[in-house]
N, CA, C and O atoms as CSV, one atom per row, in Angstrom:
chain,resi,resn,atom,element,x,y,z
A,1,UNK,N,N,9.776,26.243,-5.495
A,1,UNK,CA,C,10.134,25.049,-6.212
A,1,UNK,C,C,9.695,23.829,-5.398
A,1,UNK,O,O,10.030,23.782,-4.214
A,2,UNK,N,N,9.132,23.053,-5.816
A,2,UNK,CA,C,8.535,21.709,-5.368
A,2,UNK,C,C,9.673,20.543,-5.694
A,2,UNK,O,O,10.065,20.266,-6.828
A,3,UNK,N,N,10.131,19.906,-4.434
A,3,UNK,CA,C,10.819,18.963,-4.092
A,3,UNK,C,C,10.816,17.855,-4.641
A,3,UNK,O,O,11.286,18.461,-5.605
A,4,UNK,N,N,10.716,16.237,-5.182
A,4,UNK,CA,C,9.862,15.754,-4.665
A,4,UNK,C,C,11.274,14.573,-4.515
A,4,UNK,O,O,12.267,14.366,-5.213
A,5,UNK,N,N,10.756,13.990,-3.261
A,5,UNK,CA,C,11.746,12.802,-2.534
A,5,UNK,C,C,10.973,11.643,-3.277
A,5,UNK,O,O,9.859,11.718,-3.796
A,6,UNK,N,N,11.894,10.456,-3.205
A,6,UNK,CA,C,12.347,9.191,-3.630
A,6,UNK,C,C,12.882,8.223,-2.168
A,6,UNK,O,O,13.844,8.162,-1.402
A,7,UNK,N,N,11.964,7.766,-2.328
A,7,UNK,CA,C,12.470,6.328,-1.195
A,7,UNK,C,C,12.991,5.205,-1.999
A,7,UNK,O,O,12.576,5.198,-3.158
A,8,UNK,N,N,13.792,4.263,-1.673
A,8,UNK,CA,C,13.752,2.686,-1.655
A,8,UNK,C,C,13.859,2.049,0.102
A,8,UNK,O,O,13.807,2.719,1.134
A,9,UNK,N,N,13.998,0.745,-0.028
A,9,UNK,CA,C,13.696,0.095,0.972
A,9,UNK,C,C,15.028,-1.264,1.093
A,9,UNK,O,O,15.562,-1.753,0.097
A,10,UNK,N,N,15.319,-1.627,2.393
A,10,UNK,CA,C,16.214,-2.651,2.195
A,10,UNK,C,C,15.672,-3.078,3.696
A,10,UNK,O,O,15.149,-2.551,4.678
A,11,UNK,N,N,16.141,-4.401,3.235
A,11,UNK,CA,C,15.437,-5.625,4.484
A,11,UNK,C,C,16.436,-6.773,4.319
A,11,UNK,O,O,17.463,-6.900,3.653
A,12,UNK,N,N,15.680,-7.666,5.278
A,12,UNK,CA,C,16.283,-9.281,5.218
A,12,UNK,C,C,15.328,-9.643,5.160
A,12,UNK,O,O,14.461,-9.106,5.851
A,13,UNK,N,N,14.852,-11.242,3.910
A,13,UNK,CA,C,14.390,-11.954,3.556
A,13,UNK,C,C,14.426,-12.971,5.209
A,13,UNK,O,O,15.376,-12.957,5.991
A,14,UNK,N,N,13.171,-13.750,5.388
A,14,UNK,CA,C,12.937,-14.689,6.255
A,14,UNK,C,C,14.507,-15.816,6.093
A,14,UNK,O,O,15.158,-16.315,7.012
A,15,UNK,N,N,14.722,-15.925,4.678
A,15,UNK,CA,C,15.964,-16.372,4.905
A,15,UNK,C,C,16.957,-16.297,5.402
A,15,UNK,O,O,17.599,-17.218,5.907
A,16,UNK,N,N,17.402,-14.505,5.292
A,16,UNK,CA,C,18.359,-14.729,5.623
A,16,UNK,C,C,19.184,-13.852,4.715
A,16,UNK,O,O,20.318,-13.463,4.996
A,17,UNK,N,N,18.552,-13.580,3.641
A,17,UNK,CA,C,19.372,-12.610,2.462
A,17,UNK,C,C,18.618,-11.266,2.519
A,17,UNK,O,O,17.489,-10.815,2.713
A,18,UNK,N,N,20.115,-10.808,2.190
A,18,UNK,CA,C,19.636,-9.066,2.277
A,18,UNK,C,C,18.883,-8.539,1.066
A,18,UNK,O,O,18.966,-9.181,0.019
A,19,UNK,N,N,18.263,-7.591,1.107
A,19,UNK,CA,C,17.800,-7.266,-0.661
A,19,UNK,C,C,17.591,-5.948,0.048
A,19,UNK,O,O,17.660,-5.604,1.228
A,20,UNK,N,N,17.192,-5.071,-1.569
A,20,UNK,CA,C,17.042,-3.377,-1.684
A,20,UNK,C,C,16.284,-3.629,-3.076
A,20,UNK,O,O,16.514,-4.254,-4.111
A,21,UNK,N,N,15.110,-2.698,-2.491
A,21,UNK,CA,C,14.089,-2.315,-3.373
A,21,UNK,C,C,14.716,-1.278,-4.988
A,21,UNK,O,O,15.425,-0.273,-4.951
A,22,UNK,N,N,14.175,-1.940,-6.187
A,22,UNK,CA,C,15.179,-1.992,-7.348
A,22,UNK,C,C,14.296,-0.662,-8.110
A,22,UNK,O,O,14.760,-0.182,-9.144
A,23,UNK,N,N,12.761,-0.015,-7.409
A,23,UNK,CA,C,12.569,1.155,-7.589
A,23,UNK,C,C,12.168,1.750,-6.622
A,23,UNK,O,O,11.908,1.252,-5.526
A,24,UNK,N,N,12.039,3.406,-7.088
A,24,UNK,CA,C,11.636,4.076,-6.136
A,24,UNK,C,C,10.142,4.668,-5.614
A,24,UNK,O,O,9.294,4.825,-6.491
A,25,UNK,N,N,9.829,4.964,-4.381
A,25,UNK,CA,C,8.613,4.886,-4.015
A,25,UNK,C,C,8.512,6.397,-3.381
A,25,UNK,O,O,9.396,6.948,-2.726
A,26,UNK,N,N,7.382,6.875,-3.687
A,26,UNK,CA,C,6.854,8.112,-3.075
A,26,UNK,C,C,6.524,7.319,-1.466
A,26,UNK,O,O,6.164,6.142,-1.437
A,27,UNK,N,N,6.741,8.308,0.079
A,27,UNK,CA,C,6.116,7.987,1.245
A,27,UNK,C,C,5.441,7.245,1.140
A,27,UNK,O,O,6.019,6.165,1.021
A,28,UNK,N,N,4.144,7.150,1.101
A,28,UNK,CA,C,3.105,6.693,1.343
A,28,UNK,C,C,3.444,4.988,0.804
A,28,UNK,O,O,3.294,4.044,1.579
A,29,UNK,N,N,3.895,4.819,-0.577
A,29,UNK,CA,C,3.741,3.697,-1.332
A,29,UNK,C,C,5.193,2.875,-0.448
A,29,UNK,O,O,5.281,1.647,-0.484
A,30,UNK,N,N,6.191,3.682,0.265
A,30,UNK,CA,C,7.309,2.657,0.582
A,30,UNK,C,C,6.381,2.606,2.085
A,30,UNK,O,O,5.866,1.528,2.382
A,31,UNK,N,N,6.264,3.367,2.669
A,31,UNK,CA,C,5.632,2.498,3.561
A,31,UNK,C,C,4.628,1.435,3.752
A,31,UNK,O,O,4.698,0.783,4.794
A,32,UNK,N,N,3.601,1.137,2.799
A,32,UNK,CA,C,2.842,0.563,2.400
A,32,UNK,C,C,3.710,-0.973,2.174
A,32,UNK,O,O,3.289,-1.942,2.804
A,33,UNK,N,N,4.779,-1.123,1.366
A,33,UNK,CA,C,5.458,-1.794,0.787
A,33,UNK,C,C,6.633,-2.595,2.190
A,33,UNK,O,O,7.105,-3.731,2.238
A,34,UNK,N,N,6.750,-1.622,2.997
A,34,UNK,CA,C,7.326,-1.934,4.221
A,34,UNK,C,C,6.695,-2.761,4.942
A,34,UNK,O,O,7.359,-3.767,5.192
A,35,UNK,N,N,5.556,-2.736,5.427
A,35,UNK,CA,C,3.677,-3.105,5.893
A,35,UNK,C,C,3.934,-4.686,5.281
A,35,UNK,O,O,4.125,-5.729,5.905
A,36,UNK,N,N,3.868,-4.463,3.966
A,36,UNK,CA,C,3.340,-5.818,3.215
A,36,UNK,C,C,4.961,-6.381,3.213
A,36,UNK,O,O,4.759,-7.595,3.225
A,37,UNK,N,N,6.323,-6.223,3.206
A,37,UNK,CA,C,7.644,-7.081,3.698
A,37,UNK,C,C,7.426,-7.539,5.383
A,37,UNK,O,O,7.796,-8.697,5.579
A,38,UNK,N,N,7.147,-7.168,6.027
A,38,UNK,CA,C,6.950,-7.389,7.270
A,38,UNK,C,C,5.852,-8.639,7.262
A,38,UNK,O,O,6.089,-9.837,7.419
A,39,UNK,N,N,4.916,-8.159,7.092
A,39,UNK,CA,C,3.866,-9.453,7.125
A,39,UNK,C,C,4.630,-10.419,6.286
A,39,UNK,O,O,4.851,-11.344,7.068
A,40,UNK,N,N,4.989,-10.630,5.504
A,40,UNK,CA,C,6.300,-11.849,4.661
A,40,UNK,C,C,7.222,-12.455,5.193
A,40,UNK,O,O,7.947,-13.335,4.729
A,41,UNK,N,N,7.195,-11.736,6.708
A,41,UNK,CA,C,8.488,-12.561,7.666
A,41,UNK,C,C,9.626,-11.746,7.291
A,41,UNK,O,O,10.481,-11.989,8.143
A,42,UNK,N,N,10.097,-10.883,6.438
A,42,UNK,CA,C,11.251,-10.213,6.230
A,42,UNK,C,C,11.281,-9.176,7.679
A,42,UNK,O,O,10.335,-8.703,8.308
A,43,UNK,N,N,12.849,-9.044,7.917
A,43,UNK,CA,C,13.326,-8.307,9.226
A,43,UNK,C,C,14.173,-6.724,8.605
A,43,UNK,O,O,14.621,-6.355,7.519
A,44,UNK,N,N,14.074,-6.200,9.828
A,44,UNK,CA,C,15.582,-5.157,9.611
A,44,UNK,C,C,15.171,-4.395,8.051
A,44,UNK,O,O,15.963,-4.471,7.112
A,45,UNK,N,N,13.175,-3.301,7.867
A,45,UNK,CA,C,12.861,-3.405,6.998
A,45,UNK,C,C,13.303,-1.345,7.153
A,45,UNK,O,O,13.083,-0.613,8.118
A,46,UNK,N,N,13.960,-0.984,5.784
A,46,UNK,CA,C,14.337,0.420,6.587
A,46,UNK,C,C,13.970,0.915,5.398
A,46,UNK,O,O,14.263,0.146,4.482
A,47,UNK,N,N,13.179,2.392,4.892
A,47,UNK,CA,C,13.112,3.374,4.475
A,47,UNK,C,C,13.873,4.133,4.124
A,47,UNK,O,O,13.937,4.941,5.051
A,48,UNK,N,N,14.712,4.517,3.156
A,48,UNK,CA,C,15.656,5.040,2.720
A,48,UNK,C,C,15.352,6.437,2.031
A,48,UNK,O,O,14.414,6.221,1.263
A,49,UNK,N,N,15.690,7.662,1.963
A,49,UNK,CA,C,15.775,8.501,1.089
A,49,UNK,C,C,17.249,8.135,-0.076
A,49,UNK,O,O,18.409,7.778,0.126
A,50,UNK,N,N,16.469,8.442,-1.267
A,50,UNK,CA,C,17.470,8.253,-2.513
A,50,UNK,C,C,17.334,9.281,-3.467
A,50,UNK,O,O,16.166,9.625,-3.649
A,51,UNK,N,N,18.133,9.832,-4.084
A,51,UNK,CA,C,18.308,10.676,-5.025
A,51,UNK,C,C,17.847,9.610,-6.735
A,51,UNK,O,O,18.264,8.494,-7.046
A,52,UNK,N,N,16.965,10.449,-7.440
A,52,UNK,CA,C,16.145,10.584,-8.622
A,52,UNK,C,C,17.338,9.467,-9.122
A,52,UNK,O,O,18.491,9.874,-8.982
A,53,UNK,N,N,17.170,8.116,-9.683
A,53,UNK,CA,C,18.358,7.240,-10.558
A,53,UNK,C,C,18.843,6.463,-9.681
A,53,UNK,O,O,18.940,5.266,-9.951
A,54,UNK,N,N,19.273,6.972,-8.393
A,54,UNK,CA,C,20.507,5.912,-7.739
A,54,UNK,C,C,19.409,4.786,-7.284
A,54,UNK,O,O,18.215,4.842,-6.992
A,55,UNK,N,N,20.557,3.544,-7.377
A,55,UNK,CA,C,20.375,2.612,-6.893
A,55,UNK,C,C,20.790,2.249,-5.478
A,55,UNK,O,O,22.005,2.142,-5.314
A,56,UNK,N,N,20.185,2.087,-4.662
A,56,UNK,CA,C,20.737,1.388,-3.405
A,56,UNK,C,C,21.252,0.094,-3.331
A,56,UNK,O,O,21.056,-0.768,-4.188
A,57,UNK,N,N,21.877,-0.043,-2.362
A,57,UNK,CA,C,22.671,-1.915,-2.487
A,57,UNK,C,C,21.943,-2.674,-0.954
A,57,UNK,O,O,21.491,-2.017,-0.016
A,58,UNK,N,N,21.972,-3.583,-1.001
A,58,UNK,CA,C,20.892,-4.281,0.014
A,58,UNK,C,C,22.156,-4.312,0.665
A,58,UNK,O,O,23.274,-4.558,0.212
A,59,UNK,N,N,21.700,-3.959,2.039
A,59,UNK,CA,C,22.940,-4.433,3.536
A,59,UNK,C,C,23.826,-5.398,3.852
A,59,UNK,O,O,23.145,-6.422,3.805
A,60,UNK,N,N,24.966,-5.714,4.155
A,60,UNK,CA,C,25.903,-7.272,4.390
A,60,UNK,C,C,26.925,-6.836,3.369
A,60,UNK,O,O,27.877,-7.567,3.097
């Protein structure tokens, strides 16, 4: 049986506000997506495993 995992992502905005990525990303595409928040000045950028539906809540 073939797996397949679900990432989202949660960071801090250069501002100052927390956020969480509102879909989910195969490896390759959340890291990619991590890459391009970073260059944006966003901090504290983390990779999450998530189950198929759930939503994550941004940190704070």
């Amino acid at each position: 049986m073939i797996t397949m995992k679900v990432y989202g992502l949660t960071w801090t905005d250069a501002d100052g506000t927390a956020q969480a990525s509102g879909v989910g990303y195969e490896m390759p595409s959340a890291k990619d997506r991590k890459k391009r928040l970073g260059g944006g000045g966003s901090t504290d950028i983390e990779i999450v495993e998530v189950k198929l539906g759930e939503r994550i809540e941004p940190k704070g």
